[in-house]
N, C-alpha and C positions, 0 to 999 in steps of 0.2 A: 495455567497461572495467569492469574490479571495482571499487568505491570502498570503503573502509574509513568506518566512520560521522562519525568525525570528519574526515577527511576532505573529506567530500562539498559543504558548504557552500565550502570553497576552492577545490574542481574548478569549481564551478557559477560562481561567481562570476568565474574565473576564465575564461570564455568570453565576458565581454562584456556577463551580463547582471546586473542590478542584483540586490543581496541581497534574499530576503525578510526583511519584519519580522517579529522576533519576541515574544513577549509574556513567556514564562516559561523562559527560560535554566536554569536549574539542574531542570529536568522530567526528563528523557533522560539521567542521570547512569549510564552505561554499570551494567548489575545485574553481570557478569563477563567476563571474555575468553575466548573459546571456545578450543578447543584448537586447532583449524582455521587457519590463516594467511588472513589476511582475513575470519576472522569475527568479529562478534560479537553480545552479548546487548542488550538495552534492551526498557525498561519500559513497554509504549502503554495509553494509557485511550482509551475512546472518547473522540471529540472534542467541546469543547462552546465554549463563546466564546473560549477562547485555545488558540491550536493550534500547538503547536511538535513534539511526537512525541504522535503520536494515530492512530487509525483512523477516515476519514468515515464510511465503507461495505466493502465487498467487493471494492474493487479501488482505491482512492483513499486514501492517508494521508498524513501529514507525517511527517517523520523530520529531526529536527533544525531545525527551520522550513521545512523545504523541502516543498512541496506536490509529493507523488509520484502518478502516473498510473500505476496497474502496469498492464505493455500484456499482450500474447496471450490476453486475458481481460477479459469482462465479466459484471456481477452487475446481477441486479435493483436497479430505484430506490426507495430508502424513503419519498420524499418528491414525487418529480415526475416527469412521464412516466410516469406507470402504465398501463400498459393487462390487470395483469390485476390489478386488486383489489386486497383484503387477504390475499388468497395469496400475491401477489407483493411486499406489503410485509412477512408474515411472514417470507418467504423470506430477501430482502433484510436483515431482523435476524440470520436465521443465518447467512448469508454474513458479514456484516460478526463476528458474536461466536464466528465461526471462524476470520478470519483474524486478530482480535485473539488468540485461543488459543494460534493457531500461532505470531505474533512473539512473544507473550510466554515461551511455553516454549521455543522453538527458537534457536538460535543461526543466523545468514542472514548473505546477502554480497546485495549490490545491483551491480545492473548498471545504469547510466544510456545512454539514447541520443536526446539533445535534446528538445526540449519538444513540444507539441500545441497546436490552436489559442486552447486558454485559458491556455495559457501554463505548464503543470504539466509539471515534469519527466518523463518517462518512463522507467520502471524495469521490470529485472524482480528479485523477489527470489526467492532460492534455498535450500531448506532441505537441508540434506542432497545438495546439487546437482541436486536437484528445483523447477522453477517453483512457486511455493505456486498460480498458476493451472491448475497440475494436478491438484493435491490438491483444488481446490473446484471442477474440471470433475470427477474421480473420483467425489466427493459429492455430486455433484448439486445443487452451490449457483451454478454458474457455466454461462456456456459459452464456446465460443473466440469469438477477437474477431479479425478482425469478420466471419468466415465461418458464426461458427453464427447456430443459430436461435433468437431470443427463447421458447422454447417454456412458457416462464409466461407469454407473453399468450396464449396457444389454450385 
């Protein structure tokens, strides 16, 4: 399912599960509407104590309060579970201030397909009809999930 941004909070909610809270409502105030049908633009800062559209990391953000899991892809961790160092939490900062790049400049559509076991939506977002976990598996910031190899812990 395609979700429109505005949108997505009434999709979600409307399966049963309880809204997330939000802390800053007027954050996410749409920057333009893309030419695209079903796309559009919005504004992410990295994330810091109130998270309603932000980037955690490299594959995890909120968009509209909503705590998104983008699946077919995973990034290094900045903060826990490290196992290869401060390589892998260098890394994990350009993952993360590349996919902040790409939502901010690009205009995307979200695909949602139910939650994971902490509870985080599951999304894939799409630039150009491209997964953006292609574009940071290309780059060498990512790998596939959950078949690749951690290959910044060796």
């Amino acid at each position: 399912m395609v979700a429109v941004f505005g949108g997505i909070a009434a999709m979600i909610a409307g399966n049963g599960s309880p809204q997330p809270q939000t802390t800053n409502p007027t954050a996410s105030a749409p920057v333009e509407t893309a030419s695209l049908a079903g796309e559009q633009r919005m504004r992410f800062q990295m994330c810091g104590s109130e998270r309603f559209t932000c980037v955690v990391d490299g594959d995890t953000i909120w968009l509209e309060g909503l705590n998104l899991r983008l699946e077919s892809y995973d990034t290094p961790e900045p903060y826990n579970d490290i196992c290869g160092g401060q390589a892998e939490v260098a890394l994990a900062h350009n993952a993360s201030a590349r996919l902040l790049k790409l939502l901010n400049d690009n205009s995307f559509t979200v695909e949602t397909h139910g939650t994971d076991r902490y509870d985080r939506t599951l999304a894939t977002i799409r630039i150009g009809g491209t997964d953006v976990g292609d574009i940071l598996i290309k780059e060498g910031l990512a790998r596939r999930w959950p078949d690749g190899n951690e290959w910044w812990c060796l």
